[in-house]
C-alpha positions, 0 to 999 in steps of 0.5 A: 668349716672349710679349709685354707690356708691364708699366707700374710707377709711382709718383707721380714717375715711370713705368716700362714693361717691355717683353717678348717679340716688340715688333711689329705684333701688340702695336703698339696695346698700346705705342702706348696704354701710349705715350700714357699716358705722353705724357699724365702728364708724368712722366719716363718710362722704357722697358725694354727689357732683356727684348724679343726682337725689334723691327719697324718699327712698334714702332721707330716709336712708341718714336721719336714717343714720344721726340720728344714727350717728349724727356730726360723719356724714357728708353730701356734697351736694355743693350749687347749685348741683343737690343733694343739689337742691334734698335735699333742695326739701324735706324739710330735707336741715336743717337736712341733710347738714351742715349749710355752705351748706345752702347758 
């Protein structure tokens, strides 16, 4: 599968879905689609439904972004998916999704 990130928005609030293989290759494509949400302030939200796999570098932004923006920043990474699978392996589940998706 390829990999994308796909921005859907409106004026209150913004959606990135992501997809594919979230790694090095693709890092500077999330980390501009990151500071395009950091710079809106506006609640942002990050599906993950689709991603494949995650690298370190991918893990890294998605938890500089939630830093900067804290509860204006959401993560979706269902249970039992690949992405949350990923997340859970890097030791950031807590701090990345919220406590619904921590099943």
């Amino acid at each position: 599968m390829n990999s994308e990130i796909q921005l859907v928005g409106d004026s209150a609030s913004t959606r990135f879905e992501l997809t594919g293989a979230q790694d090095v290759r693709v890092a500077s494509d999330l980390h501009r689609s990151l500071i395009e949400l950091l710079t809106s302030n506006q609640p942002a939200t990050v599906d993950c439904s689709r991603v494949d796999s995650f690298d370190a570098a991918a893990i890294q932004l998605l938890l500089a972004a939630k830093r900067e923006t804290g509860d204006k920043f959401t993560i979706i990474a269902p249970n039992d998916s690949q992405s949350e699978s990923w997340i859970a392996l890097s030791g950031l589940k807590g701090r990345l999704l919220p406590t619904s998706a921590e099943g």
